[in-house]
C-alpha positions as CSV (number, residue, x, y, z in Angstrom):
1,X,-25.7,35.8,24.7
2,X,-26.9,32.7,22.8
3,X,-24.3,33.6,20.0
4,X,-21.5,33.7,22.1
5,X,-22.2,30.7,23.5
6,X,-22.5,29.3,19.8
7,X,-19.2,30.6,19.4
8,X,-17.1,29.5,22.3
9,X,-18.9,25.7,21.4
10,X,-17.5,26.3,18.0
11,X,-14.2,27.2,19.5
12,X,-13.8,24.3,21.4
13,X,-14.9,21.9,18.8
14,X,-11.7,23.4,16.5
15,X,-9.8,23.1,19.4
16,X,-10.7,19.5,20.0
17,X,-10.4,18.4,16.6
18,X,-7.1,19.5,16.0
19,X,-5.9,18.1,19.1
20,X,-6.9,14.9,18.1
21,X,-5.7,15.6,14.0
22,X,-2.1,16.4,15.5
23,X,-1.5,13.2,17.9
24,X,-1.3,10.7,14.7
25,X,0.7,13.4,13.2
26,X,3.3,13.6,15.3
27,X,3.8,9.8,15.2
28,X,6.5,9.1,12.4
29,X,7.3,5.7,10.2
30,X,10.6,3.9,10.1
31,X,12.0,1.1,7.9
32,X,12.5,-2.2,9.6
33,X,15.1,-5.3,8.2
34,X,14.6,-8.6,10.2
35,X,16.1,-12.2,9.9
36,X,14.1,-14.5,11.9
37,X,14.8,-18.3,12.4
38,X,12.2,-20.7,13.1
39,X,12.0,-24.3,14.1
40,X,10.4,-26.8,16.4
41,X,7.9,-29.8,16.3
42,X,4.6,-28.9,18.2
43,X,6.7,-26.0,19.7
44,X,8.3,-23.6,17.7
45,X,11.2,-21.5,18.9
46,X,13.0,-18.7,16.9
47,X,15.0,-15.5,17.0
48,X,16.6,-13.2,15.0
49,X,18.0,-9.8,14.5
50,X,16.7,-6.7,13.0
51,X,17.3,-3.2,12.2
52,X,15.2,0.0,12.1
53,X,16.3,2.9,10.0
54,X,14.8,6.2,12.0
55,X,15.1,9.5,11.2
56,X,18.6,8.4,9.3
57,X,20.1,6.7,11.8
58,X,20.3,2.9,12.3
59,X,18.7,1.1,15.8
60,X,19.6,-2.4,15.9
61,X,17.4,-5.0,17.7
62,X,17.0,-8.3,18.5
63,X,14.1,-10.9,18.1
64,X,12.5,-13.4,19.8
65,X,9.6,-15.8,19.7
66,X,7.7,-18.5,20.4
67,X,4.0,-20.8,19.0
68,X,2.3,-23.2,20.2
69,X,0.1,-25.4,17.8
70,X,1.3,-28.0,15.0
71,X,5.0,-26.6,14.2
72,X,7.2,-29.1,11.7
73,X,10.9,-28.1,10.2
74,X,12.5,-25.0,10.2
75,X,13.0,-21.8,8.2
76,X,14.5,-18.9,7.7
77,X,12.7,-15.6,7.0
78,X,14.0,-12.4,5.8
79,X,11.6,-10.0,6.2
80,X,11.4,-5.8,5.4
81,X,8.8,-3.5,5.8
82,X,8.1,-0.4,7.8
83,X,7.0,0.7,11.3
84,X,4.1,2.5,12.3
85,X,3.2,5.0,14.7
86,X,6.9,5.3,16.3
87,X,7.5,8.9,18.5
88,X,11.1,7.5,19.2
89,X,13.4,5.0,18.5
90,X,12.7,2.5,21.4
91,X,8.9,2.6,20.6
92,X,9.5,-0.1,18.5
93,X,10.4,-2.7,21.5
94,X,8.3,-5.0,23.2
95,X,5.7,-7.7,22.3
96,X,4.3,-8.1,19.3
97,X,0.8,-10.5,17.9
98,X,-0.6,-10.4,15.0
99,X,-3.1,-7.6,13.9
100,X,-6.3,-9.3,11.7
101,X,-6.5,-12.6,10.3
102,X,-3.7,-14.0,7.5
103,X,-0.9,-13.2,9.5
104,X,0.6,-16.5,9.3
105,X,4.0,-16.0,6.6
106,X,3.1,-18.7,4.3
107,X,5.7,-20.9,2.5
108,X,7.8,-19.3,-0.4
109,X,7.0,-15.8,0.9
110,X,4.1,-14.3,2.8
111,X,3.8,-11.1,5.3
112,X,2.9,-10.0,9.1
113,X,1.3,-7.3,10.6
114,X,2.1,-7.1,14.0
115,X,1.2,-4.5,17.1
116,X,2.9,-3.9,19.9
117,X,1.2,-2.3,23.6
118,X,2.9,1.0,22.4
119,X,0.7,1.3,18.9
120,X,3.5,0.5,17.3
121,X,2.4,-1.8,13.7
122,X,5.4,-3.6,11.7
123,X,4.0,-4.2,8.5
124,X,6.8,-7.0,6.8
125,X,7.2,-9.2,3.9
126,X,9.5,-11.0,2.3
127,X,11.2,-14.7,0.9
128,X,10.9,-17.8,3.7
129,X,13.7,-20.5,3.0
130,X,13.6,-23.6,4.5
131,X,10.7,-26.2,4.7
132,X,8.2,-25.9,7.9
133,X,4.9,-26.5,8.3
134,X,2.5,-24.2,11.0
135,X,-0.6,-23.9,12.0
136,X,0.0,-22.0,15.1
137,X,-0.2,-19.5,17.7
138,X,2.2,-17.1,19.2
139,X,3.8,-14.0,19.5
140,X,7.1,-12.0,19.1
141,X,9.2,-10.1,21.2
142,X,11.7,-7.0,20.0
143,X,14.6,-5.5,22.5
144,X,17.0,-2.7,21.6
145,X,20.6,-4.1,21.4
């Protein structure tokens, strides 16, 4: 009796671990292009548009955003980099903040990590032209065009 019972706990333990090995599995990546232009004094403002590349095809997007803190100039970003943890296409939309400290693009180039509420992490980099100044807080927004 005991070693049946050993081996139904057994059982459920392989069961339960690969339930939880196959979730992140089943979560693909996707390549993301954004253009995002920021200015403001005090109050910065931007938007932009983007694309994700998913399973071959293309999903454009929009992209919006506002910080609040010390914001002076304006600047354009062109960012690439890839998305996390997508299940679908329109996983990518909603609002983003940054994940971890050193977010913050810096001037020449820099890089974001962002998350969304669906698990979804955009992990971009790329060149910043344009001259502005930040040291602030805020967030971004995605929505499927």
């Amino acid at each position: 009796m005991l070693h049946h019972r050993r081996s139904v706990v057994v059982a459920l333990l392989g069961l339960l671990t690969s339930a939880v090995v196959a979730t992140p599995a089943s979560a693909e990546i996707g390549t993301v292009r954004v253009v995002f232009t920021k200015g403001g004094f005090i109050i910065g403002v931007g938007g932009g548009e983007g694309v994700l590349t998913f399973r071959g095809k293309n999903y454009p997007f929009t992209v919006s955003g506002a910080s609040i803190g010390f914001t002076v100039g304006a600047s354009t970003t062109k960012l690439v980099g890839r998305a996390l943890n997508l299940r679908g296409p329109g996983d990518i939309a909603g609002s983003y903040a940054v994940v971890g400290a050193g977010g913050a693009l810096a001037a020449g180039a820099g890089g974001v990590q962002l998350r969304n509420a669906n698990g979804v992490i955009l992990q971009l980099s790329g060149p910043k032209v344009g001259v502005e100044l930040s040291a602030a807080m805020g967030g971004v927004t995605i929505a499927m065009r």
